[in-house]
C-alpha positions, 0 to 999 in steps of 0.5 A: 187432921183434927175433929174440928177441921174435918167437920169444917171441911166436911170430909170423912175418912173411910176404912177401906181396901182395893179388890185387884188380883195384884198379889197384896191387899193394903189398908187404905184410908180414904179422904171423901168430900161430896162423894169424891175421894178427895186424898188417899192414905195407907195403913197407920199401924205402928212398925214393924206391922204397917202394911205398905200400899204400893203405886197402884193404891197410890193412885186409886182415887184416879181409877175410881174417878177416872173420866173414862169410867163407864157410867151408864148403860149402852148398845152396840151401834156399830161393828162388834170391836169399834168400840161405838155405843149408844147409852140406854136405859136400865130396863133396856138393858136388862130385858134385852139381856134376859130376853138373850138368855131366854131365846138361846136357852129355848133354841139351843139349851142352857149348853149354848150360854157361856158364863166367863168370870175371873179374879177382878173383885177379890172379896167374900159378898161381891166376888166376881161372877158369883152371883152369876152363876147362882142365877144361871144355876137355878135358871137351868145351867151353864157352861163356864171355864176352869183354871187360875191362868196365873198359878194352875200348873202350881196348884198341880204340881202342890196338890200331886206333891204335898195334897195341899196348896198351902205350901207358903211360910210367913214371910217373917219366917224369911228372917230365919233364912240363911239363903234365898233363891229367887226363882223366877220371883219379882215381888218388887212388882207382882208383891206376893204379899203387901210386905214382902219386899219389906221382909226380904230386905230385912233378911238381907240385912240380917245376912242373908245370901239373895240370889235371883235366877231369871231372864231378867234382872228384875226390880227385886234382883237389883234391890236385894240380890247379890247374884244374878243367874240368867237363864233360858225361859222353859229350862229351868227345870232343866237346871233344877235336875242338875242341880240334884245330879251334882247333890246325889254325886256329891252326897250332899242330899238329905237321905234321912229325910227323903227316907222318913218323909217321902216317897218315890224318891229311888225312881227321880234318882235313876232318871237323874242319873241316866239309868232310866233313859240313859242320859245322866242329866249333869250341868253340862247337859243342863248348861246346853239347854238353860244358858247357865254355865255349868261351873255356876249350876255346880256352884249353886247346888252345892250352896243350896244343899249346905246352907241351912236353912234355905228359901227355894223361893219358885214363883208362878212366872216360869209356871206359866209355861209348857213346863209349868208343873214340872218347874214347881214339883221339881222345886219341891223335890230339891226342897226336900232333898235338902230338907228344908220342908217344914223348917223354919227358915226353909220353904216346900216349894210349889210356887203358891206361898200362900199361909192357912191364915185368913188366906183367900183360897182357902179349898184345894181344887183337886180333892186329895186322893182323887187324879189331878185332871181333866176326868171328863177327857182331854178339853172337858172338865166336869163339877157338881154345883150344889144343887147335883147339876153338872156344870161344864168347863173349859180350859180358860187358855182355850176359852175362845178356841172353844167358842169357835170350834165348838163340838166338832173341836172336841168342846162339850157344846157349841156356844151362842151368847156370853155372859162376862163380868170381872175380867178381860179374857180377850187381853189376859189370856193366848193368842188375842187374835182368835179370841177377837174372832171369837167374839165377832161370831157370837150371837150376843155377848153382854159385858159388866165393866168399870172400862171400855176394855179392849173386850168390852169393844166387843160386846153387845150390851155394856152394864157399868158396874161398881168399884170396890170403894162403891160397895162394902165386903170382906178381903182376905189377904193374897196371899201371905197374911195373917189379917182380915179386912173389912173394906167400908163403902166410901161412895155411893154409886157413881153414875148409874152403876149397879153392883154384880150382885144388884144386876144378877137380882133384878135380872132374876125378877125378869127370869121369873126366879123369886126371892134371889137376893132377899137381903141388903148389903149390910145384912148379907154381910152380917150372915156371911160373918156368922157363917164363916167360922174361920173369920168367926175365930179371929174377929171377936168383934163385928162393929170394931172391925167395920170401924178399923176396916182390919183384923191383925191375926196374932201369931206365936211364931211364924207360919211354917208349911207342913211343920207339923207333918214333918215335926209329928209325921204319925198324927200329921200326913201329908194329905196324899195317898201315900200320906207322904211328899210324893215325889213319885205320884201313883195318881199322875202315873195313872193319868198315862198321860206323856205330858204328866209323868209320875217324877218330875222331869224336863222335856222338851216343848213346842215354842220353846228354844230348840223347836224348829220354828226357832229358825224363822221366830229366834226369840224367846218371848216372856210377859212378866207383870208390870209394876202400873197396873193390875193385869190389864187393870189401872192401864187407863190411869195417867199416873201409872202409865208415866212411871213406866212406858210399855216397851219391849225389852231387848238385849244390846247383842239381838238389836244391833243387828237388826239395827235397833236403838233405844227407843226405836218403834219396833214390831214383835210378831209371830205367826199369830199376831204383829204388836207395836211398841218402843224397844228398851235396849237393855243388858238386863235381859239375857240374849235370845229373850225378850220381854213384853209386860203383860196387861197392855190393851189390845188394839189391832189398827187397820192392818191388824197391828196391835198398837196396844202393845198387847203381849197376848196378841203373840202368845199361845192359846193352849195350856200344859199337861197339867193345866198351866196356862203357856203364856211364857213359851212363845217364839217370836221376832222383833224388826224396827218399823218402817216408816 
């Protein structure tokens, strides 16, 4: 549109991005007219560098404008869950919720107050719940939660092998691969960077061998792949140790490498071949756990091991689960018995992928050298804030067991009142159920939304917040880079909404704290960017990257994790004891804890396919991403919602005998909870599984049927050895609803 006519039209474009915890982060241009987002518009970068949005920024003006969108303050006026609300006044609220925070504080202490943030604003100045707890800090303390329910048993099995979470390569580097094993990967719907299915197509153009081992085939399997392994949820580590029996028989393993770059590789080989425990784990024991055939694992692990290089591509889907870090170290130990660590065209394993470059997690959590676990006991994590105060956590898959135990479940305090903003912790994490319960027993709950979200039915007090096209802040990537955002506000404020950080500071003023938030959006900006070297390095000019909204880091080459410790290993270690890839960990091993041991290993778990509950809930329950919405966010978006009903995927082989066709409202239940939803009667999805996207709201009708859809409504509120949320070892059963 020329100059002319958009003054004429009065519309301008702003330079902006989204803030979801969706796997990419796109340029966007927005079309603005009278404060309303009028036409949307992705990035115009020449090729091979433009940056594709994908349905969800598609659809964003009709998230931001969406009718549903909270616009002003409310009370609760009905029964906690009914969702039935009267609006208030700002001062209301406000003074209702520091009036809370300072009558549970003197009654029962600053233990008593639950702080629950989580990923929904994925930026520098308004990221979610920051604020927060820096005013609950000067305000005397708090307890909070601990653990990335997607990626936790990945960050442990990275930092127990390698000392570091940046364990991905430029998906360039994809480019250099001779062969690519998805595992458990689906960026066509969870993106994993903005262009990664661009990049694996090119390398599959480039020829590339793709071969995608999941229950499912998914989008990215039917878009790339030219194999398709099926496989049982929760054995996949099972095959992976396979895989290495047939390598060390063979004598197709990298000895030199192991030799020079690892430790502990002796004790995985003698639990690989039966020496410790007397059970040679060959493909035909792993072929009786997983599914696959064990002329196919053979086949697999021969071409892993002798195609050079080669991508182990292990995602975070199977590392949700009760295996979830064994999954991961397993898939860095093959990585490095085919030495393909460090390589151009290879890949380290460990499930993040994320690069060091303008990369949004930037600090490991566990401090190298120190045990990747809970040091304060089995459910109690304790941290030191800046100000020295020791800051209480909790497991977030066992969030709301620990509301309704309290001390007498083991919890470090017996919690009151609740305090959330930037998530739906009652939909996105186990058994929705009892956090519904949970909440009900809460003396108070306040909630910062954008939605009347199926937690938000829950609360006492609802503060409608700003979207990300309502503030200014800086965006990183997730999680593959290399560039910076600038994402410039196009609206302002619609309705009556506040900013996390403007409700934190007013509310400061009520809790008798002074100078909280003594800056405007632009000049805490501005302080930010001079406080942070790395952005510093990259951005050499502040006002030209507000005008062009990115920063497009140059790179020589490709990222490749771990290069220079394996190119230079004297003056690069790895950052672990050892200095090394341990494949054998002395701080797992000084955990003596049954469910971390000191190699990777498969064993069984609760709720996976041999546990005895198998007899009365036959099927195995796996809740992938779906492709219309961010978790739980955009659910509300009609456009989304039409390109792909939310349905349970089953097997033609489980429905028929229970006399399921396609299209036929079923139930899906367990012992924790019954949902409802269509069947998709599929051969894309092995026999024994079926599958529930998750982020579908929750919404239990009268008898306690989740109409919703729910996936989490059926799954387990407990996490793994190593932190994992088990959002993906669930039994359930499936029957057609009787009219």
């Amino acid at each position: 549109m020329s100059t002319a006519r958009l003054k004429e039209t009065n519309v301008r474009i702003v330079r902006a991005t989204s803030a979801f915890d969706c796997g990419g982060r796109c340029p966007l241009r927005l079309h603005v007219k009278d404060n309303v987002i009028v036409r949307m518009e992705g990035d115009d970068a020449e090729e091979p560098g433009q940056l594709r949005t994908c349905l969800r920024c598609r659809a964003y003006r009709q998230y931001i404008h969406h009718p549903e969108r909270l616009m002003y303050p409310q009370k609760r006026t009905g029964p906690k869950g009914a969702g039935q609300f009267a609006r208030i006044s700002w001062d209301e609220a406000l003074d209702t919720l520091a009036g809370e925070l300072k009558r549970v504080k003197q009654s029962y202490g600053v233990g008593a107050i639950l702080l629950m943030t989580g990923g929904g604003y994925l930026a520098s100045l308004h990221r979610g719940g920051s604020a927060a707890q820096r005013l609950l800090n000067q305000f005397g303390g708090y307890v909070t939660h601990y653990g990335n329910i997607s990626s936790e048993g990945a960050v442990w099995a990275s930092l127990t092998q390698y000392g570091s979470v940046m364990v991905g390569n430029s998906r360039e580097d994809l480019l250099n691969s001779r062969l690519i094993l998805l595992w458990g990967w689906d960026p066509a719907r969870m993106i994993s960077g903005t262009n990664t299915m661009y990049h694996l197509i090119r390398a599959k153009e480039n020829g590339a061998r793709v071969v995608a081992i999941d229950p499912r085939y998914h989008d990215t399997a039917a878009t790339v792949a030219h194999q398709w392994i099926p496989i049982r949820p929760g054995t996949d580590t099972a095959v992976m140790v396979a895989m290495a029996q047939v390598m060390i028989r063979e004598g197709l393993h990298d000895q030199a490498f192991l030799d020079r770059y690892t430790v502990g590789f002796d004790r995985f080989k003698a639990y690989v071949l039966g020496v410790e425990d007397g059970i040679e784990k060959t493909p035909a024991w792993a072929a009786e756990i997983s599914g696959v055939p064990a002329d196919t694992i053979v086949a697999l692990a021969r071409t892993y091991a002798t195609t050079r290089p080669a991508a182990l591509m292990d995602c975070q889907g199977p590392a949700r689960s009760a295996m979830g870090e064994q999954y991961n170290r397993c898939a860095a130990t093959l990585c490095a018995m085919t030495g393909n660590v460090g390589r151009p065209g290879g890949s380290a394993g460990g499930g993040l992928m994320g690069i060091p470059v303008a990369h949004m997690f930037r600090a490991p959590g566990i401090p190298a050298g120190k045990n990747p676990f809970e040091l304060e006991g089995p459910k109690v994590k304790a941290t030191l804030d800046i100000r020295k105060r020791v800051i209480k956590r909790i497991h977030i898959n066992t969030l709301f067991d620990a509301i309704l135990q309290g001390k007498k479940g083991g919890y470090p305090s017996d919690i009151r009142m609740a305090w959330s903003m930037c998530n739906n912790y009652l939909n996105q994490t186990g058994n929705s159920n009892k956090a519904a319960r949970a909440l009900k027993g809460l003396e108070f709950f306040a909630v910062q939304e954008l939605f009347m979200t199926a937690q938000a039915r829950y609360a006492d007090l609802l503060l409608p917040v700003t979207s990300a096209a309502e503030r200014s802040d800086f965006m990183r990537p997730w999680p593959s880079g290399p560039y910076f955002m600038f994402s410039n506000r196009a609206l302002a404020p619609l309705g009556e909404c506040k900013s996390d950080l403007q409700i934190a500071g007013e509310l400061a003023e009520r809790l008798g704290i002074e100078n909280f938030n003594p800056y405007g959006e632009e000049e805490w900006l501005r302080r930010l960017f001079e406080g942070n070297s790395d952005l510093k390095t990259h951005v050499p000019d502040y006002e030209a990257f507000k005008r062009t909204g990115i920063q497009r880091v140059q790179l020589k080459e490709p990222v490749v994790a771990f290069r220079k410790q394996i190119e230079d290993p004297e003056n690069h270690p790895f950052e672990t004891p050892s200095g090394k890839i341990e494949i054998y960990s002395q701080r797992a091993a000084d955990i003596q804890h049954p469910l971390c041991p000191p190699i990777p290993k498969y064993m069984p778990t609760p709720e996976d396919r041999s546990d005895p509950l198998a007899a009365k809930y036959p099927l195995q329950l796996i809740t992938p991403h779906p492709r219309n919405r961010v978790h739980s966010e955009l659910y509300k978006v009609e456009w989304l919602r039409e390109t792909e009903p939310h349905r349970v995927w089953i097997n033609a082989s489980d429905a028929a005998p229970r006399g399921i066709a396609d299209g036929d409202m079923v139930h899906v239940f367990n012992d924790r909870g019954r949902i409802a939803l269509p069947a998709f009667v599929t051969e894309r999805i092995m026999p024994g599984v079926v599958s529930v996207f998750e982020g579908a709201w929750y919404a239990p009708d009268e008898k306690g049927i989740d109409r919703g859809g729910c996936a989490n409504t059926l799954t387990r509120d407990a996490y793994s050895g190593g932190g994992a949320a088990v959002l993906n070892t669930s039994l359930v059963e499936v029957v057609k609803e009787q009219s």
